[in-house]
C-alpha positions as CSV (number, residue, x, y, z in Angstrom):
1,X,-44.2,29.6,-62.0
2,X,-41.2,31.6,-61.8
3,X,-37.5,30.6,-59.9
4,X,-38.5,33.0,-57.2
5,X,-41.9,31.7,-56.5
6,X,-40.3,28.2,-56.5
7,X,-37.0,29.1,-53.8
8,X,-40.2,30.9,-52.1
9,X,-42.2,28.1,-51.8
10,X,-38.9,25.1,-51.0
11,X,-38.0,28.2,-48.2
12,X,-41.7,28.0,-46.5
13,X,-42.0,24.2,-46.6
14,X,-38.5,23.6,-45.4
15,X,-39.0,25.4,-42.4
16,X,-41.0,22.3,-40.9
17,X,-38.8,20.1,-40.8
18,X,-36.2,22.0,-39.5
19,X,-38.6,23.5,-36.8
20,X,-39.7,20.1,-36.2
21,X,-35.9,18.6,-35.5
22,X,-35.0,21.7,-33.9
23,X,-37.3,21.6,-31.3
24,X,-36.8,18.1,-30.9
25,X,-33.5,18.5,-30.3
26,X,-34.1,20.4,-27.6
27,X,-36.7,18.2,-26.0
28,X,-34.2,15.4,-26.2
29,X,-31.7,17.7,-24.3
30,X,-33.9,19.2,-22.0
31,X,-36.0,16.4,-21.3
32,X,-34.9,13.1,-21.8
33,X,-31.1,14.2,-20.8
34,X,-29.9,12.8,-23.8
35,X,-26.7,14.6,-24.6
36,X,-25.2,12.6,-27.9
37,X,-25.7,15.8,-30.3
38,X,-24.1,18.3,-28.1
39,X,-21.4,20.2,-29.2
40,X,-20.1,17.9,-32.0
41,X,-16.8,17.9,-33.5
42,X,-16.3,15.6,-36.9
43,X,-18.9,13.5,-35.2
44,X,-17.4,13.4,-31.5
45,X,-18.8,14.2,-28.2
46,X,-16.4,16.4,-26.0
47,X,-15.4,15.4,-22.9
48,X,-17.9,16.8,-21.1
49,X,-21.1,17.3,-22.9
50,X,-23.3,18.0,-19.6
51,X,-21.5,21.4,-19.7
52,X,-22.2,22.8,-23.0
53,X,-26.0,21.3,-23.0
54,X,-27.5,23.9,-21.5
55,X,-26.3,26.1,-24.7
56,X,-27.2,23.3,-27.3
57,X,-30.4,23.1,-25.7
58,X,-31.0,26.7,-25.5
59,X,-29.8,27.9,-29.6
60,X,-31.9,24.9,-30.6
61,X,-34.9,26.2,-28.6
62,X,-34.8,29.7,-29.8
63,X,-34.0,28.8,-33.2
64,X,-36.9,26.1,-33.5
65,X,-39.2,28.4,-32.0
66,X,-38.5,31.2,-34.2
67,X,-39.3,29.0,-37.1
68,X,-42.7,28.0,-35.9
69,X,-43.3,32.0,-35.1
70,X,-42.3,32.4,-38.6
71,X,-44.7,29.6,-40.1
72,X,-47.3,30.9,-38.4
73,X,-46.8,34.5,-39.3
74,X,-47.0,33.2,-43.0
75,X,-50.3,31.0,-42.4
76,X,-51.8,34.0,-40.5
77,X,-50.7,36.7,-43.1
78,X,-49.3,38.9,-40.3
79,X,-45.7,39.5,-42.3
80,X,-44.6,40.6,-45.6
81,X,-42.7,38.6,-48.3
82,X,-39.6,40.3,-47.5
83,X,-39.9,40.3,-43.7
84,X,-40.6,36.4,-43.1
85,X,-37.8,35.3,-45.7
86,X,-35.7,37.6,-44.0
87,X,-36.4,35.9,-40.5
88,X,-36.2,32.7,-42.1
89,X,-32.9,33.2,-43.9
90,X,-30.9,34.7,-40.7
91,X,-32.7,32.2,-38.2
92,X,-30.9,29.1,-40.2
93,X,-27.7,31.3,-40.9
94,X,-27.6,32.6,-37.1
95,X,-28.2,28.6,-35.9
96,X,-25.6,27.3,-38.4
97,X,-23.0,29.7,-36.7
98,X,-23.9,28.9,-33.3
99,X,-23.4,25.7,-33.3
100,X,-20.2,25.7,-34.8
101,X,-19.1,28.3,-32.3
102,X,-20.6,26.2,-29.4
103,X,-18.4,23.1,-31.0
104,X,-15.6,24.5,-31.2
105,X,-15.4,26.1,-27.9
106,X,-16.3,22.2,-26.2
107,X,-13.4,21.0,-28.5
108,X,-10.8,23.9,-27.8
109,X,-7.3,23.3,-30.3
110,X,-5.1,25.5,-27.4
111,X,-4.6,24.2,-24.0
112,X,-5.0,20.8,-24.4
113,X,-2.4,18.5,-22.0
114,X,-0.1,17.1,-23.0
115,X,0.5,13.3,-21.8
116,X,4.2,13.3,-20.0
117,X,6.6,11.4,-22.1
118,X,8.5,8.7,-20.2
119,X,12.4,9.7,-19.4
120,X,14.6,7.4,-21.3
121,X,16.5,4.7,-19.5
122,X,20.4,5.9,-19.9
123,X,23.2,3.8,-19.8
């Protein structure tokens, strides 16, 4: 067994479990309402997560199901070596990025107010 066969092979079976919380991500979003892993920023909500679920729920959903189409297109024999890792490989990447976009929009650095500072009392 070479390296290649082995990355190969830690590529296919990874994509389960990452299909498999994917997806249930977006269940839990879509479904149960359950907004705690929207748009996170060092581990925090925004202040409105309702807003940005919609996205969460729809990168996780298109992401997770890519994966499975993937799987399957492996099991079934229906795509080449070169094609499926190719899928695979830009479907995490491509994720990975969207989330950190969507994040960073629900936690924006610019425009955030300011809390008026109380005049001082002058003699």
């Amino acid at each position: 067994m070479t390296i290649s066969v082995a990355l190969t092979w830690i590529l296919f079976l990874g994509l389960f479990p990452i299909a498999f919380f994917w997806l249930r991500r977006a269940w839990r979003i879509l479904v149960k309402r359950d907004f705690s892993e929207v748009a996170l920023k060092r581990g925090v909500s925004p202040a409105d997560p309702a807003k940005y679920a919609p996205y969460a729920a729809a990168i996780n959903l298109v992401a997770g199901g890519v994966a499975v189409a993937v799987i399957l297109m492996v099991v079934i024999g229906g795509a080449a070596y070169d094609t499926w890792t190719a899928i695979a490989g830009s479907t995490i990447w491509m994720k990975f990025f969207a989330d950190f976009i969507l994040s960073r929009q629900a936690h924006p650095i610019w425009g955030k107010k300011k809390e008026p500072v109380a005049p001082r009392d002058r003699p």
